[in-house]
PAZAPA-4460 file (N, C-alpha, C; in steps of 0.05 Angstrom, whole numbers, plus 32768, in hexadecimal, padded with zeros to 4 digits):
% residues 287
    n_x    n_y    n_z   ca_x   ca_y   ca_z    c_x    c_y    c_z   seq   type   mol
   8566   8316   7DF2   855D   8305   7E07   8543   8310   7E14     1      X     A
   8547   8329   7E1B   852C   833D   7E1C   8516   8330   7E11     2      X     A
   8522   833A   7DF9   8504   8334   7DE4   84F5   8312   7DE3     3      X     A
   8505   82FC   7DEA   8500   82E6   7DED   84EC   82DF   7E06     4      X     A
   84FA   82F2   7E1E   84E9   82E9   7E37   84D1   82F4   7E34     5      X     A
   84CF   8310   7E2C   84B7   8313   7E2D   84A2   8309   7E13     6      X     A
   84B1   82FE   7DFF   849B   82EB   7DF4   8493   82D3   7E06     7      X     A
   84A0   82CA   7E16   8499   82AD   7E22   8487   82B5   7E3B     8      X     A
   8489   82CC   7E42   8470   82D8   7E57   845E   82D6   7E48     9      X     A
   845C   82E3   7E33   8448   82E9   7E24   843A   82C9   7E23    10      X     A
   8440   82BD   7E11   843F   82A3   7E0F   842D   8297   7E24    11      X     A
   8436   8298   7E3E   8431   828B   7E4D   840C   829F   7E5A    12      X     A
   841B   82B6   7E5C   83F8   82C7   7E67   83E6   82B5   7E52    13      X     A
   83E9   82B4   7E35   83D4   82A9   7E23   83CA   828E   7E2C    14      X     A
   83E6   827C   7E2D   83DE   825D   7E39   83CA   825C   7E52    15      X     A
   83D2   8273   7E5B   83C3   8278   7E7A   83AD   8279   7E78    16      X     A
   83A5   828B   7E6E   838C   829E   7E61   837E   828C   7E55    17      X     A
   8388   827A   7E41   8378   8265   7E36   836D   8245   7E46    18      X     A
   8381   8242   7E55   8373   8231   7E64   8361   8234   7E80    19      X     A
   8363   8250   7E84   8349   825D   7E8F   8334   825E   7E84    20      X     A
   832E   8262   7E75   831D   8263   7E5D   8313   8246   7E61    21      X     A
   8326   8237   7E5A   831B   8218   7E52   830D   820F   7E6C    22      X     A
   831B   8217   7E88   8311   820E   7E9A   82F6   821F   7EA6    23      X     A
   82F1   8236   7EA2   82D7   8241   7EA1   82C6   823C   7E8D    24      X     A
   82C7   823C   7E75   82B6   8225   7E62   82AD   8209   7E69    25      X     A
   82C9   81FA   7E74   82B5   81DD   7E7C   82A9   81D9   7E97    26      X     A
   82AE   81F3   7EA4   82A2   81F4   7EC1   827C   8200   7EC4    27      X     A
   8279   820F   7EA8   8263   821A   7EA2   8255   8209   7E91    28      X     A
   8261   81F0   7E85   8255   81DD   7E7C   8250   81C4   7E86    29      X     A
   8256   81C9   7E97   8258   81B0   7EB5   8241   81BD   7EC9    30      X     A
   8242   81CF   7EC5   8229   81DC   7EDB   820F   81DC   7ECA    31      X     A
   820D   81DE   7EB0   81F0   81DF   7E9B   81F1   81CC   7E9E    32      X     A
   81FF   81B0   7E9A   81F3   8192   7E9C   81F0   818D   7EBF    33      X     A
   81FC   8195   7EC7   81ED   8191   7EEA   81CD   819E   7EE6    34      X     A
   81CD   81B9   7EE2   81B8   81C7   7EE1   81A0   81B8   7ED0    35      X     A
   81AC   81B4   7EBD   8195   81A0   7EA5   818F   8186   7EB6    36      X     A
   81A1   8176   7EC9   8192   815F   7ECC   8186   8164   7EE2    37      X     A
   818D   8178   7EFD   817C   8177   7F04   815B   817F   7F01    38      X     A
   815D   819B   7EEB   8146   819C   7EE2   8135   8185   7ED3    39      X     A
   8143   8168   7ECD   8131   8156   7EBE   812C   8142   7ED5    40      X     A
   8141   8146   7EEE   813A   8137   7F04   811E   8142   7F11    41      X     A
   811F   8157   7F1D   8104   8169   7F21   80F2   8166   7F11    42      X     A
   80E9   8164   7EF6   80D6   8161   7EE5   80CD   8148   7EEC    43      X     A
   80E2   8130   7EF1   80E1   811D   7EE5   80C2   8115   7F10    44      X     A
   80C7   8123   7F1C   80C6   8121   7F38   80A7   8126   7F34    45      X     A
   80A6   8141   7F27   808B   8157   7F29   8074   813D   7F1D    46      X     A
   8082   8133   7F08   806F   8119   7EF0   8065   810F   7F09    47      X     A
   807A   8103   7F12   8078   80E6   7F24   805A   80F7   7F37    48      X     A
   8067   8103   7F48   8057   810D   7F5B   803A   8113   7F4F    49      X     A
   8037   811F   7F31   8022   8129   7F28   8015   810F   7F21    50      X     A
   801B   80F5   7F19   8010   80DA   7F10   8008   80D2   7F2D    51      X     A
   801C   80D3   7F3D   8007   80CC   7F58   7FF7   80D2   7F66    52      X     A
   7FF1   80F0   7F63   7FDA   80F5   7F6D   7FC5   80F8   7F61    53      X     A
   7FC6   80EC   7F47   7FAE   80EB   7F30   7F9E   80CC   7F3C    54      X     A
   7FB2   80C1   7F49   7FAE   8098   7F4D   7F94   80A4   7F62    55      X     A
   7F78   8097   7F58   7F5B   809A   7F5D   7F50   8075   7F6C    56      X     A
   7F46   8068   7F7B   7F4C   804F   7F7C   7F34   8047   7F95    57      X     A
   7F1A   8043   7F86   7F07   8043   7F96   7EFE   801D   7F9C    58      X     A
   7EF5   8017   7FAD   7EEA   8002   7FB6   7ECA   7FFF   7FB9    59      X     A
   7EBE   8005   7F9B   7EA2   7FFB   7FA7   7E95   7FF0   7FAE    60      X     A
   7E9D   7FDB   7FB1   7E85   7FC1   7FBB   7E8D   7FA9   7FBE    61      X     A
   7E80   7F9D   7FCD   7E8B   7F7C   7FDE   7E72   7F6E   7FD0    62      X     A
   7E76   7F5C   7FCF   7E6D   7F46   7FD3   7E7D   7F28   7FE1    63      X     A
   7E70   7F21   7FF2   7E77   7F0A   800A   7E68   7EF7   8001    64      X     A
   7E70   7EE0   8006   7E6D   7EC4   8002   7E71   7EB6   801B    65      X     A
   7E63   7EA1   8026   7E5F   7E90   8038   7E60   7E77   8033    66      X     A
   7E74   7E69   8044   7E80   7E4D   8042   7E66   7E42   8043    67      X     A
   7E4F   7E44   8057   7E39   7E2F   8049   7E27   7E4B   8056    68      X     A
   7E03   7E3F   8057   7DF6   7E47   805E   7DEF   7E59   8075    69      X     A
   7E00   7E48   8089   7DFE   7E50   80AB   7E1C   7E59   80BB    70      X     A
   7E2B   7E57   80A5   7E4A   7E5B   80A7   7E4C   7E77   80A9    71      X     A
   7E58   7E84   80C3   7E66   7EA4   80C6   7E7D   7EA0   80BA    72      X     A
   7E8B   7E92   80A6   7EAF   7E96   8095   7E98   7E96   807D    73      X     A
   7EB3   7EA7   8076   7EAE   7EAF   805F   7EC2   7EA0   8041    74      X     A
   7EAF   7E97   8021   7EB6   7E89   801C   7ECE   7E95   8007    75      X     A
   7EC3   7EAA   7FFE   7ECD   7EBD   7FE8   7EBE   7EE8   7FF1    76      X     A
   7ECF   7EEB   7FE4   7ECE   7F0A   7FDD   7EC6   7F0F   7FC1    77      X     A
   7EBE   7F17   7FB5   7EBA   7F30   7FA1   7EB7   7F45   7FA4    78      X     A
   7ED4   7F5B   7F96   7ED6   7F74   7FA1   7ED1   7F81   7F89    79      X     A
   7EC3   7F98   7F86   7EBA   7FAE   7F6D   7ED4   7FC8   7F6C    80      X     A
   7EE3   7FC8   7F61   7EFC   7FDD   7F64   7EFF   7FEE   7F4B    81      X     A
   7EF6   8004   7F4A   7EFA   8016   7F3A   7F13   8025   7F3B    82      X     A
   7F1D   802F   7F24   7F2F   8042   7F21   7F27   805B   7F18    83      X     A
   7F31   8072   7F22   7F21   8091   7F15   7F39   809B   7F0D    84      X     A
   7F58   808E   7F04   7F6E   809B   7EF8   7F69   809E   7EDC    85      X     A
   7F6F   80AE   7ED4   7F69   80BA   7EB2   7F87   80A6   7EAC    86      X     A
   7F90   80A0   7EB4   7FAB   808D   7EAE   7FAE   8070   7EBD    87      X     A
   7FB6   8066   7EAA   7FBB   803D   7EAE   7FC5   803E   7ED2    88      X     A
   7FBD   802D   7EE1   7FD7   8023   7EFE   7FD8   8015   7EF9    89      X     A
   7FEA   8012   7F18   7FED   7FEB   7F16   7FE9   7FF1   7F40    90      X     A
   7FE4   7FD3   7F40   7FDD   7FCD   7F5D   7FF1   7FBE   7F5B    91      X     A
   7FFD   7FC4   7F71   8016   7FB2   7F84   800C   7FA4   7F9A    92      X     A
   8000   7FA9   7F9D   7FF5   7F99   7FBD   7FDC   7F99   7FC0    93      X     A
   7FCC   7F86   7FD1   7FB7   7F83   7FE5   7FB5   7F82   7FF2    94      X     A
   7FAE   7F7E   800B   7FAB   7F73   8030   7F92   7F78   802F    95      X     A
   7F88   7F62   803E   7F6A   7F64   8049   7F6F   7F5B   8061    96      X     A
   7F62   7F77   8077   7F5A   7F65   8096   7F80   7F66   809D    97      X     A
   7F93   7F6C   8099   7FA6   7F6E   809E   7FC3   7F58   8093    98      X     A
   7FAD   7F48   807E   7FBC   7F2E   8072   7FC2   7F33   8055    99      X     A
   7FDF   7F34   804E   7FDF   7F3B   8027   7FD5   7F21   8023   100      X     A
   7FCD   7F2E   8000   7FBD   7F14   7FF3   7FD2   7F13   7FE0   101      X     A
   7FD5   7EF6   7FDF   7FEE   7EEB   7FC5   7FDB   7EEA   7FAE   102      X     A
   7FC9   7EE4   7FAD   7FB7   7EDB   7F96   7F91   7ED7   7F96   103      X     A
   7F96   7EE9   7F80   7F75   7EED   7F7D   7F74   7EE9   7F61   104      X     A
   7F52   7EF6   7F4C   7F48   7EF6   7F3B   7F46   7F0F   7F34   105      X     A
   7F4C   7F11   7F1E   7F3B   7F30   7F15   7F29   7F30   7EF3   106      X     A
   7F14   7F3B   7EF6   7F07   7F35   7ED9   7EFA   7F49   7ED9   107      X     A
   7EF4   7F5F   7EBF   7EEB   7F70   7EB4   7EC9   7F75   7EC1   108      X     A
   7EB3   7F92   7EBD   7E9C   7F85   7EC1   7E8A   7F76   7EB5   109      X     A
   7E9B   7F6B   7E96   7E86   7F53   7E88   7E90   7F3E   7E8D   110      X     A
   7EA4   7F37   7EA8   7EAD   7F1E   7EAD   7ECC   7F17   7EA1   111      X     A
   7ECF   7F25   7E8A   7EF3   7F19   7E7F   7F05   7F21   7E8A   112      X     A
   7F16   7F11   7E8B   7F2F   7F06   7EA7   7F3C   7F21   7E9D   113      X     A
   7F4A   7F2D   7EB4   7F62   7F44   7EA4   7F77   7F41   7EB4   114      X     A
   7F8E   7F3E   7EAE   7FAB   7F3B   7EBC   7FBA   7F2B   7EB0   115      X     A
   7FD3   7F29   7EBB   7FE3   7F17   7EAE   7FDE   7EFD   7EAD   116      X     A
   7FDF   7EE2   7E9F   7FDB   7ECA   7E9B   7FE7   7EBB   7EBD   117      X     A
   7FD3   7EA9   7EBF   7FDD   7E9B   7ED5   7FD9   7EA5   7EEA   118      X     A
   7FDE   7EC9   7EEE   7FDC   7ED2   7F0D   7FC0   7EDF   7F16   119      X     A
   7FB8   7EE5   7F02   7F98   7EF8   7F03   7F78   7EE7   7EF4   120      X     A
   7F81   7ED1   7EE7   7F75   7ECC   7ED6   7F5F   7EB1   7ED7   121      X     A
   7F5A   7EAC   7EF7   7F4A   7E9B   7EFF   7F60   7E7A   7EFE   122      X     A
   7F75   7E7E   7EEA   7F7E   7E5E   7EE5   7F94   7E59   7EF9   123      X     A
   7FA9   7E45   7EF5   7FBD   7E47   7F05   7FD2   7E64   7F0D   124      X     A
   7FCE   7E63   7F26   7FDB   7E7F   7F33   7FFA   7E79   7F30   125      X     A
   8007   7E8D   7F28   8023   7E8D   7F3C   8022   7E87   7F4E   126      X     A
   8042   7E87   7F51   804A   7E85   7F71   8059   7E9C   7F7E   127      X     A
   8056   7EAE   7F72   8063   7EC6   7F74   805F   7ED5   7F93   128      X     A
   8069   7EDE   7F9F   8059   7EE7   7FB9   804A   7EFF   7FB8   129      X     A
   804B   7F12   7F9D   8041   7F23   7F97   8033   7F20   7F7B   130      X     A
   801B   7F35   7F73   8019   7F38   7F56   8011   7F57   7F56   131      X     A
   8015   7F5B   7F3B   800C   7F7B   7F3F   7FF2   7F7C   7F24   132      X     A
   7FE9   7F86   7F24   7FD3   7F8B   7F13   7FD6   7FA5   7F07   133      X     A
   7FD5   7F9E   7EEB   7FCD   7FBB   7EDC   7FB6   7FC2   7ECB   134      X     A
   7FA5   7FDA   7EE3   7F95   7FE4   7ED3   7F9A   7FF8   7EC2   135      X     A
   7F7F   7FF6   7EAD   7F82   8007   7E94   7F6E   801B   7EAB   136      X     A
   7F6F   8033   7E95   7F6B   8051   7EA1   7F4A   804A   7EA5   137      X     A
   7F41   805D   7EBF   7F24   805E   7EBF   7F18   8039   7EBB   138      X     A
   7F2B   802F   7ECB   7F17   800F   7EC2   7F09   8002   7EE3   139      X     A
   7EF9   7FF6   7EDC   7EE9   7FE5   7EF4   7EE9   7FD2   7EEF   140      X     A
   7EF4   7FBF   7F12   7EF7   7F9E   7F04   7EEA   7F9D   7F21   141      X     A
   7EE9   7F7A   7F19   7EE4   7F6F   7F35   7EFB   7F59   7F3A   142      X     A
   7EFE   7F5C   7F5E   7F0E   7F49   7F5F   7F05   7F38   7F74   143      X     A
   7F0A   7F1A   7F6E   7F03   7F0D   7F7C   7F14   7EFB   7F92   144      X     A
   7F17   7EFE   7FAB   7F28   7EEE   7FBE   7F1E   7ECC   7FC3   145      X     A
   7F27   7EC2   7FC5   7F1F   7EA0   7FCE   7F34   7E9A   7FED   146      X     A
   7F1C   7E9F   7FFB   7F24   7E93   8015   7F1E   7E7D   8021   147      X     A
   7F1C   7E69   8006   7F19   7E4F   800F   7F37   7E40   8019   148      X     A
   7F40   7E3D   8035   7F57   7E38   8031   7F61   7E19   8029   149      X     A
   7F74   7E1B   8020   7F7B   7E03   8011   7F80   7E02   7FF7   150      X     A
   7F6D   7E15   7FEE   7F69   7E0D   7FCB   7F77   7E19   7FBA   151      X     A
   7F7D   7E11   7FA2   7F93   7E23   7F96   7F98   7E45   7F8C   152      X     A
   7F79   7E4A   7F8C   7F83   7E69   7F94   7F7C   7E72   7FA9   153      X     A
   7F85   7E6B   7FB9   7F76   7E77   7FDB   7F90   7E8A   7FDB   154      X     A
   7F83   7EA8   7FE2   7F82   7EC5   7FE6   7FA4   7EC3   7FF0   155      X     A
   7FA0   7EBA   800D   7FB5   7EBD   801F   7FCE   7EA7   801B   156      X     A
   7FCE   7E99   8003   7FE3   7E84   8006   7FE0   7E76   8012   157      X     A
   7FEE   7E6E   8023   7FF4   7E59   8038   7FE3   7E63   8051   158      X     A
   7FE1   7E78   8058   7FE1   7E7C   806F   7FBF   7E7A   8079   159      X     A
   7FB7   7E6B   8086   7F9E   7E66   8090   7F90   7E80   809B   160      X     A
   7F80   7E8D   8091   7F77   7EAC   809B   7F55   7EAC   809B   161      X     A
   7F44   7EA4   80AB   7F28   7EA5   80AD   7F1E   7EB8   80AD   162      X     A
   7F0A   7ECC   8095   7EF7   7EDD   80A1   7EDB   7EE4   80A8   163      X     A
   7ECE   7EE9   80B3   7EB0   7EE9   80B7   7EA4   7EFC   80A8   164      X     A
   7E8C   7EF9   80A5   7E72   7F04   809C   7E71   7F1F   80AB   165      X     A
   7E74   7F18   80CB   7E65   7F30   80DB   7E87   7F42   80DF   166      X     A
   7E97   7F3A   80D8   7EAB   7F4A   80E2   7EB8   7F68   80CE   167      X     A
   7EBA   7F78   80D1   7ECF   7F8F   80C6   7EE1   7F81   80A9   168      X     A
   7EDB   7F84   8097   7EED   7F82   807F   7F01   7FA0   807A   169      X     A
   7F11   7F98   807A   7F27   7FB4   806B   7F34   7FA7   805D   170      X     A
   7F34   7FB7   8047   7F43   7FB8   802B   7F5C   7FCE   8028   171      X     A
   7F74   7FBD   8020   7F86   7FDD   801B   7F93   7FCB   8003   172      X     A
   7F9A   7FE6   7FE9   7FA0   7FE3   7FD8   7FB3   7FF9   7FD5   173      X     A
   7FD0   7FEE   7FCA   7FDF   7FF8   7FC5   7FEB   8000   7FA6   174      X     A
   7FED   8013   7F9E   7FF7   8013   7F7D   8015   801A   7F83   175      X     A
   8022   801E   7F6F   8039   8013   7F5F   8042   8038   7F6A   176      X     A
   803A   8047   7F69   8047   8065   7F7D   8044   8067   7F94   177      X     A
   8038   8050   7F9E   803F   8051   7FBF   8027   805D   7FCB   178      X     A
   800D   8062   7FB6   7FF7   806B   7FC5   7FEC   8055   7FCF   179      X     A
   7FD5   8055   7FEC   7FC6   8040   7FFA   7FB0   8052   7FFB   180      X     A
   7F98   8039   7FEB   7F84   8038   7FF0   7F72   802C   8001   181      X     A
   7F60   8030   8017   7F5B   802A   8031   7F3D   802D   802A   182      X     A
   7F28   8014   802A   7F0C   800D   8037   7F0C   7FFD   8043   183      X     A
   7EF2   8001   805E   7EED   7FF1   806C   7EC8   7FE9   8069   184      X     A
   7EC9   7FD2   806D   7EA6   7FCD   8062   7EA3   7FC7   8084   185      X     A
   7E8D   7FCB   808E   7E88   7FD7   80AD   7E76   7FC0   80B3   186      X     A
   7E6B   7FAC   80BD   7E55   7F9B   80C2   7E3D   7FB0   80D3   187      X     A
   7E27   7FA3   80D3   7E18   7FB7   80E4   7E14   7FA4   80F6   188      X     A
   7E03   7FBD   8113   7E07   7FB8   812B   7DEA   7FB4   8134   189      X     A
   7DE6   7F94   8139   7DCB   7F8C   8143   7DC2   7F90   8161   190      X     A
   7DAD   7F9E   8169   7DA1   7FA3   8181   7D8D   7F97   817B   191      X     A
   7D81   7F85   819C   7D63   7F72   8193   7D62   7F7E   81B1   192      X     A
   7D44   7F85   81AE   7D37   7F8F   81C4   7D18   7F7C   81C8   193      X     A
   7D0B   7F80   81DB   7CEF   7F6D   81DA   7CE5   7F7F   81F2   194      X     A
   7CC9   7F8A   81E9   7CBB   7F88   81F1   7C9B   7F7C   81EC   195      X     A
   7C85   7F7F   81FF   7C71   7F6E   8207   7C51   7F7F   81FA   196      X     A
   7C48   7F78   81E4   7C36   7F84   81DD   7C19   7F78   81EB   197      X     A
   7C03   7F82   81F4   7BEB   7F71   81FA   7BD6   7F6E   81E1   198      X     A
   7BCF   7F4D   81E1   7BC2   7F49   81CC   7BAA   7F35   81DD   199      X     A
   7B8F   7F44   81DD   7B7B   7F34   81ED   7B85   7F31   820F   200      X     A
   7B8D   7F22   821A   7B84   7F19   822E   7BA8   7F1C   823A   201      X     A
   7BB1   7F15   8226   7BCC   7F0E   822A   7BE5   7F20   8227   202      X     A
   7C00   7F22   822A   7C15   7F38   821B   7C23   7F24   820D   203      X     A
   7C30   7F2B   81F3   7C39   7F18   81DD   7C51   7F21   81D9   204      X     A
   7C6B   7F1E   81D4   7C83   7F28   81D2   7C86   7F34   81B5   205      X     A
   7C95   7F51   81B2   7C94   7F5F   819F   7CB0   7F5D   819E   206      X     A
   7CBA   7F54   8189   7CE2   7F54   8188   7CE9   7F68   8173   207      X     A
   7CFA   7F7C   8181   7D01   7F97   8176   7D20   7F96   816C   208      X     A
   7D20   7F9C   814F   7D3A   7FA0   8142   7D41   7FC0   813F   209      X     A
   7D32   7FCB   8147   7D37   7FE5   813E   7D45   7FF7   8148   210      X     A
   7D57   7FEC   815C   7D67   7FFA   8167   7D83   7FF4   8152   211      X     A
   7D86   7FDF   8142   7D9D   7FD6   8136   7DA6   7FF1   8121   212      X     A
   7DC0   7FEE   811B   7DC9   800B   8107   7DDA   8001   8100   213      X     A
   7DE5   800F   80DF   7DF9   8009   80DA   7E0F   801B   80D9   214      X     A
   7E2D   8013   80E4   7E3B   802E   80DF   7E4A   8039   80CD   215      X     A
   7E4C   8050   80C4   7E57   805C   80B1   7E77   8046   80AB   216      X     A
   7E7A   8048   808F   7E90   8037   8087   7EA9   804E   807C   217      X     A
   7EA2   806C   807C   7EB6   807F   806D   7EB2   8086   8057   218      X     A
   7E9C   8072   8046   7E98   807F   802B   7E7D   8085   802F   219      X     A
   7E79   808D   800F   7E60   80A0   8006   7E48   8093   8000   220      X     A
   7E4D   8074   8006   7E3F   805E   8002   7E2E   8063   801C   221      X     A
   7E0E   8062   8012   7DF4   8058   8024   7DF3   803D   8020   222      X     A
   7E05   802D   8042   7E01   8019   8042   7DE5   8017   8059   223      X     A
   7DD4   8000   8054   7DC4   7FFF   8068   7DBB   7FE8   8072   224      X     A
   7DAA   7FDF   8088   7D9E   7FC6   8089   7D8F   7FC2   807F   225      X     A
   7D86   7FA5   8075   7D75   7F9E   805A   7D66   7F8B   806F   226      X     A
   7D71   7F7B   8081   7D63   7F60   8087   7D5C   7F5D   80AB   227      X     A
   7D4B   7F52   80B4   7D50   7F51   80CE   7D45   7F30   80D9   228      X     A
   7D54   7F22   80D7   7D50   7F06   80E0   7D4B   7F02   8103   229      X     A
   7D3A   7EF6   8113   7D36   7EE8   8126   7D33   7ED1   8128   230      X     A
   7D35   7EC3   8142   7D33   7EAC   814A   7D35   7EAA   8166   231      X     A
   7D1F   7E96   8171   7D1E   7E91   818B   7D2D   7E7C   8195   232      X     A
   7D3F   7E73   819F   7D41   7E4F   81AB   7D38   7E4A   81C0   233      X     A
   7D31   7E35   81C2   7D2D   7E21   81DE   7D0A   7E29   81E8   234      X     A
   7D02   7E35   81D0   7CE6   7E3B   81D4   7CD7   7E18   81D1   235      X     A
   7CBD   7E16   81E3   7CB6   7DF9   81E3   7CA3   7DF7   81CD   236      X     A
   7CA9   7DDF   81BD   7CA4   7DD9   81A6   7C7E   7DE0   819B   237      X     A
   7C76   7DDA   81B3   7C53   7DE0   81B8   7C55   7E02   81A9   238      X     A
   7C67   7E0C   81BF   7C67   7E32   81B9   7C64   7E34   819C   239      X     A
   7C7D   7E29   8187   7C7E   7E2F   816F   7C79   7E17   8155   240      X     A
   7C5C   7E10   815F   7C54   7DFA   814E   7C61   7DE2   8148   241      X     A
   7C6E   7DD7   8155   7C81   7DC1   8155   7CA0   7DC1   8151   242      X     A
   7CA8   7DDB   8150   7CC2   7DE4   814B   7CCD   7DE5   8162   243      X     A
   7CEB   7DD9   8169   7CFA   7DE5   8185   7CFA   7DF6   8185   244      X     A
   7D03   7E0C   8168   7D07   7E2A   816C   7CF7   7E37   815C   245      X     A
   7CF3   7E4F   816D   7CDC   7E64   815A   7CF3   7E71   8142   246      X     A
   7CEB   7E73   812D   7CF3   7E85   8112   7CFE   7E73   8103   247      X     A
   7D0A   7E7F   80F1   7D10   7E9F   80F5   7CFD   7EA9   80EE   248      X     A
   7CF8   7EBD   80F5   7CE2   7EDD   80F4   7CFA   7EE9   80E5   249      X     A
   7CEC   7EF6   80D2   7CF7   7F11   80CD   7CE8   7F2A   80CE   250      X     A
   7CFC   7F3E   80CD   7CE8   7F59   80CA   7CF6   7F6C   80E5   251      X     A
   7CF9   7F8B   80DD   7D0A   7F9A   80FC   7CFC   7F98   810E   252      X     A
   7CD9   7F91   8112   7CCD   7F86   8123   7CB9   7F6A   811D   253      X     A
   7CBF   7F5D   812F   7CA5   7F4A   8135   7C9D   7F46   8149   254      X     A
   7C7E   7F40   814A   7C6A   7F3B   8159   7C5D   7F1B   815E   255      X     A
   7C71   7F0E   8176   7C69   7EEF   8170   7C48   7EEE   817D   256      X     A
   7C3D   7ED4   8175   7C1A   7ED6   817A   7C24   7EC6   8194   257      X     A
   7C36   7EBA   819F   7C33   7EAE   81B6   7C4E   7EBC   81CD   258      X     A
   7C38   7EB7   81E5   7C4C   7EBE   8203   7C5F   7EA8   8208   259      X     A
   7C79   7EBC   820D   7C8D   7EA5   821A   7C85   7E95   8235   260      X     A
   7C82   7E73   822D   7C86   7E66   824E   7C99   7E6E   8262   261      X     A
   7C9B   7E6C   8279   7CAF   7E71   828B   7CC8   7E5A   827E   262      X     A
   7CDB   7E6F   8286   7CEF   7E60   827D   7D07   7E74   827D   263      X     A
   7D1C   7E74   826B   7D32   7E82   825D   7D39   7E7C   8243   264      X     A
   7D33   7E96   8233   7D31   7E99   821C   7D47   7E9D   820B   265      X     A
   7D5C   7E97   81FE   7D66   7EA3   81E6   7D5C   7EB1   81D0   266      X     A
   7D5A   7EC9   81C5   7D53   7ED9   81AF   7D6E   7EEA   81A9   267      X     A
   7D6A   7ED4   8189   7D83   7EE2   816F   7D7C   7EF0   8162   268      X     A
   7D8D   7F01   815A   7D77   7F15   8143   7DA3   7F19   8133   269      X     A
   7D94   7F19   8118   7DB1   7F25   8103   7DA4   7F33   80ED   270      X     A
   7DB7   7F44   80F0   7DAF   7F55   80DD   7DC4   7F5A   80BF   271      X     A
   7DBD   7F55   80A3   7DC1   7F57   808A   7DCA   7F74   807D   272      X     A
   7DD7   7F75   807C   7DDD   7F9C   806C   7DDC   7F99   8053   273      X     A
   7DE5   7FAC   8048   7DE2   7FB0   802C   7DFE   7FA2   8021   274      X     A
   7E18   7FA5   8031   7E25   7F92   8020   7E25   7F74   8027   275      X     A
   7E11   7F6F   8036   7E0C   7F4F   803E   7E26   7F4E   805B   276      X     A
   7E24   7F5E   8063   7E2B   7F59   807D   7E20   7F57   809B   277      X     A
   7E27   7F48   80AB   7E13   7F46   80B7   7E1A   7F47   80D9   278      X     A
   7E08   7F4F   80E3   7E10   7F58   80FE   7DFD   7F37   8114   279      X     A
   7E03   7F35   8131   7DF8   7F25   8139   7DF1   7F30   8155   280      X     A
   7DE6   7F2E   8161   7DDB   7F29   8186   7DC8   7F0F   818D   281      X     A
   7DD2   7F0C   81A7   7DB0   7EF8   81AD   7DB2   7EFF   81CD   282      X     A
   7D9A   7F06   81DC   7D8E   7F11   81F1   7D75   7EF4   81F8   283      X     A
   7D86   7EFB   8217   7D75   7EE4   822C   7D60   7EF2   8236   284      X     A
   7D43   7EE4   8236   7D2A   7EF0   823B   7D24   7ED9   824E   285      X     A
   7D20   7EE0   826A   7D16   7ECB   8277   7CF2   7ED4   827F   286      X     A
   7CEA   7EC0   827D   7CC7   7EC6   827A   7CC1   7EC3   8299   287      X     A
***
């Protein structure tokens, strides 16, 4: 009987012993696959993080369009958007001026449409409330907004959103890791000054732009003023050869050949920048 019990001790230390074993074996192989995924979770983090801060996403250049001739709304946008990622994105979003855009254009710089059919491609838009765009690596497109409202690809959808010539444009562009890209195109800032030069007998009014400037926009871009438009109203038609109003004059100064009659004067002066934006003042001169 002896001899029996202590085989069944025996017995049992081994059973013991072995399912210790088994349970420290699958406890150390339960911790290498924890250990392993988090190490492919972390890798998988370091990528992500390392792809997003490679996302490069420049805004160079506007071009503005005008509903007509003498119209401050604006009719369309063309935006110049480069990428400097050595790798493809995608754009998730736009907002201009604080309004997302459901729908725009995008085409290569020899003009060919790039995006998916229907949403990017000049023809019938989705109706999607979003589109995302995928660029290829290192590419430059232009994109074009239509803020004609009403029409079938107007920018904002439904929602009636007017912008001017002379006002602050901001652009934010968002890609697909959650980076925002942020330009603002700056209008410049018109100052009209006048003073009185003597010519013979008489003093002749000298109209001074040269106080006008334009202000820095954040980038590396020399934007500048290109143009300086004037105009007089309610000047008497005798003054400016049969015209109600004198000009426009251009130029950061002019020198008119005739003295203001007594009266009260209006003088406009706007000024043109380099991305065609444009600033405005007009100053009462009473003679």
């Amino acid at each position: 009987m002896r001899t029996i019990r202590r085989e069944r001790r025996g017995l049992a230390e081994i059973v013991g012993t072995l399912m210790l074993v088994v349970i420290v074996v699958a406890a150390a192989t339960a911790f290498s696959f924890f250990v392993a995924a988090y190490q492919k979770q972390v890798q998988s983090e370091e990528a992500l993080n390392h792809d997003k801060s490679l996302e490069d996403l420049r805004i160079l250049d506007l071009t503005p369009n005008l509903t007509g001739p003498h119209s401050p709304y604006l009719s369309d946008l063309l935006v110049e958007v480069a990428s400097l990622d050595v790798n493809p994105m995608t754009i998730n979003g736009v907002i201009i001026d604080g309004n997302p855009v459901l729908k725009y254009t995008v085409s290569t710089s020899s003009g060919a449409p790039l995006g998916p059919p229907g949403c990017f491609n000049g023809g019938a838009f989705s109706t999607n409330t979003s589109c995302s765009l995928s660029l290829p690596a290192e590419a430059q497109v232009f994109l074009l907004f239509n803020l004609t409202f009403g029409a079938l690809t107007y920018a904002f959808g439904s929602t009636n959103v007017s912008l001017k010539v002379s006002s602050l444009l901001e652009f934010d562009l968002f890609s697909s890791y959650g980076n925002e890209f942020v330009q603002s195109f700056v209008p410049p800032v018109a100052i009209a000054q006048m003073s009185f030069v003597n010519v013979g007998n008489s003093s002749t009014p000298l109209l001074d732009g040269m106080g006008s400037y334009q202000p820095p926009d954040g980038t590396d871009k020399n934007v500048t003023i290109d143009l300086w438009s004037w105009s007089v109203s309610a000047i008497p038609p005798t003054v400016c050869g049969g015209s109600p109003d004198c000009g426009p004059f251009s130029g950061e100064e002019v020198q008119l050949s005739e003295a203001f009659p007594s009266g009260t004067w209006s003088i406009s002066l706007t000024v043109t920048d380099s991305d065609s934006l444009i600033g405005t003042t007009t100053v009462d001169y009473t003679a």
